[in-house]
C-alpha positions in Angstrom: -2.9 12.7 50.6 -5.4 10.4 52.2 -2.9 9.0 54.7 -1.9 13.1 55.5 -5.5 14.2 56.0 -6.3 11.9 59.3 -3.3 13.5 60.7 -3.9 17.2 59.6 -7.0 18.9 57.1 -3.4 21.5 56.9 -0.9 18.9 56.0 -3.1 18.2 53.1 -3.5 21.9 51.8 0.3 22.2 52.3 0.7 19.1 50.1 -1.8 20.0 47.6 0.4 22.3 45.1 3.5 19.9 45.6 1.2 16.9 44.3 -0.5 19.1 41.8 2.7 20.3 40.6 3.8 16.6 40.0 1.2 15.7 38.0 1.5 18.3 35.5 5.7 17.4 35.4 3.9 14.2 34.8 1.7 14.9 32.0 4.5 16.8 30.3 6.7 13.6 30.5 3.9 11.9 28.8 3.5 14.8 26.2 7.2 14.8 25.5 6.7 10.8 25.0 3.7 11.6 22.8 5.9 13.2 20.5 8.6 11.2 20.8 11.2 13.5 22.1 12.0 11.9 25.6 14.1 9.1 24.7 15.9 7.7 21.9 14.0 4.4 21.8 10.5 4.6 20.5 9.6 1.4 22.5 11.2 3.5 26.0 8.7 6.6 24.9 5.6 4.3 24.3 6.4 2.5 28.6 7.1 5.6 29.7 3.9 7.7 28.5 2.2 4.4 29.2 2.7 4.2 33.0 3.0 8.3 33.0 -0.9 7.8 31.6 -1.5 5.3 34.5 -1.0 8.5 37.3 -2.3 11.2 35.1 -5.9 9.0 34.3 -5.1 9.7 30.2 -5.5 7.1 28.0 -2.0 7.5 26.5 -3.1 5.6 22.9 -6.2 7.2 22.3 -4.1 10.0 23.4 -1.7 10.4 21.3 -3.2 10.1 18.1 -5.8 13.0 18.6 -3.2 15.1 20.0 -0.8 14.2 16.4 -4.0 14.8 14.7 -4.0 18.5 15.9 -0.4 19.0 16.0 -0.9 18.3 12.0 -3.5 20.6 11.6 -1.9 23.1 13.3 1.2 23.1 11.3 -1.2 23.2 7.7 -2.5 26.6 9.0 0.7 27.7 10.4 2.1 27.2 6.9 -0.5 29.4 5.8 -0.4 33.0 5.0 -2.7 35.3 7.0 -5.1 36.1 3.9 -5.5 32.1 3.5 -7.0 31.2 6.6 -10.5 29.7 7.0 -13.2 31.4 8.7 -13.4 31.2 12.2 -9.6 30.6 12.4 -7.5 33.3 14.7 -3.5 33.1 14.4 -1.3 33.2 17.5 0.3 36.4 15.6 -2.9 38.4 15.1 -3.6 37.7 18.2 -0.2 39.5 19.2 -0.9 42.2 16.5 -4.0 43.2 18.5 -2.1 43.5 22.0 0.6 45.4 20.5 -1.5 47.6 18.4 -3.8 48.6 21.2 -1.2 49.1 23.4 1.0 51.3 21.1 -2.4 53.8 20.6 -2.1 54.7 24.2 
C-alpha cells in the first residue's frame, strides 16, 4: 500500500478492500488454528496462528486462551435451558423468537 500510494491516492482505494479482505481470511486461519481445526498436527496449528498473529497484530497466546475461555462459557449456557439463564444473559434463539414473532404480527 505505501509503495501504491506515491504512484496513485486511487491505486490505493482500489487495493484497500483486496488487503482488507486478506486480513480477515487471515484472522480466520488464525481462529481456525485457535481451535485447532486447521491441521492435523497441533505443533503446525500453533506456527501457523503464530506467524498468522504476526500480520493480523494479535497476540496469538494470550489469544487463544481468552478466546477458549469464552468458547467454554458459551457452551455452559448453551447447555442451559431458557428458564436457567442468569440475568443479563440474551440467547441467540430468543433473540430469533423476537424477529419472528414481530414479524409474524404484521
Amino acid at each position: 500500500m505505501y509503495a501504491a500510494f506515491p504512484v496513485s491516492g486511487w491505486l490505493v482505494l482500489t487495493l484497500s478492500p483486496l488487503a482488507a479482505g486478506f486480513m480477515i481470511r487471515l484472522f480466520i486461519i488464525q481462529h481456525d488454528c485457535g481451535h485447532g481445526s486447521y491441521f492435523h498436527s497441533r505443533h503446525a496449528n500453533k506456527i501457523a496462528g503464530r506467524l498468522c498473529s504476526l500480520a493480523t497484530f494479535t497476540p496469538y497466546d494470550n489469544w487463544r486462551r481468552q478466546h477458549a475461555r469464552r468458547v467454554a462459557a458459551c457452551a455452559g449456557l448453551c447447555s442451559l435451558g431458557r428458564d436457567e439463564w442468569p440475568n443479563g444473559a440474551v440467547s441467540a434463539h430468543s433473540i430469533y423468537d423476537a424477529t419472528v414473532t414481530s414479524t409474524d404480527m404484521s
